[in-house]
N, C-alpha and C positions, 0 to 999 in steps of 0.2 A: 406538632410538638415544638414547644419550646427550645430558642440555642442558647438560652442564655436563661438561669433560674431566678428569680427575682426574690432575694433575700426582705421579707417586711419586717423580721425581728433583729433589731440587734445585737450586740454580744454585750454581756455584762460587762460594762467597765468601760465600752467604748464613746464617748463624745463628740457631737458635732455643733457648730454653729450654724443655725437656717439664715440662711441672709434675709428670708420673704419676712420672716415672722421677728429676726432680731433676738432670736432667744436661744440659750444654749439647751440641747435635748440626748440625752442619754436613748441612743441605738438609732440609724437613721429611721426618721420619723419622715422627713422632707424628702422630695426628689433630689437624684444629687446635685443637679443643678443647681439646686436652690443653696446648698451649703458647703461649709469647711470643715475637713477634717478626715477621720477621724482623729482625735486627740486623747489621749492618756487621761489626764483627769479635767475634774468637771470646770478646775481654773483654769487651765491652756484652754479650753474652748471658749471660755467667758473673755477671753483677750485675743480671740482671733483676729479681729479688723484690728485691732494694735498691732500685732506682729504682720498680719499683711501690708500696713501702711510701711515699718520699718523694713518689711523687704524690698519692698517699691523701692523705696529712697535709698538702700542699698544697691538697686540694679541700677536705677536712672543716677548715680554718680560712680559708676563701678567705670573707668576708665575703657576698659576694653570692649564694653558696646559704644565708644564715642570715636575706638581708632578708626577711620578709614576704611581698612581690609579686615577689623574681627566681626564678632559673630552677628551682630546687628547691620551688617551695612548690606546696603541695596534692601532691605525691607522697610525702609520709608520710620527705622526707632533712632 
C-alpha cells in the first residue's frame, strides 16, 4: 500500500507553470518537479518566472544573507 496518495486531478481553479513544457496548465498536469505553483488564477501562473526572477534579485541583494554571521554564511551563498 501506498504512503502517500498520488493526486492526477487537480482542483478547479488551481494553476501551475511546467517549467519542461513552458506553459501554464490548470490542475498539476506535470511532475512537481517540473513546475510552479499552485497559483490563484490563470495570470499569476502566466508570470511565474517573472516573479521568480524578482525574488532572486530580492534575496541576492537582501543585506542579511551578505552579513558575515546571518542566515547564508558558511553555506558557500
Amino acid at each position: 500500500m501506498a504512503l502517500f496518495k498520488r493526486r492526477t486531478a487537480g482542483k478547479p481553479g488551481e494553476w501551475f507553470y511546467c517549467l519542461e513544457h513552458k506553459t501554464v496548465e490548470e490542475g498539476p498536469q506535470c511532475p512537481s518537479k517540473d513546475r510552479f505553483g499552485p497559483y490563484a488564477t490563470r495570470e499569476e501562473a502566466n508570470h511565474a518566472m517573472e516573479t521568480a526572477r524578482e525574488r532572486n534579485l530580492e534575496w541576492e541583494n537582501d543585506p542579511k544573507w551578505h552579513e558575515k554571521n546571518g542566515p547564508g554564511a558558511g553555506t558557500g551563498a
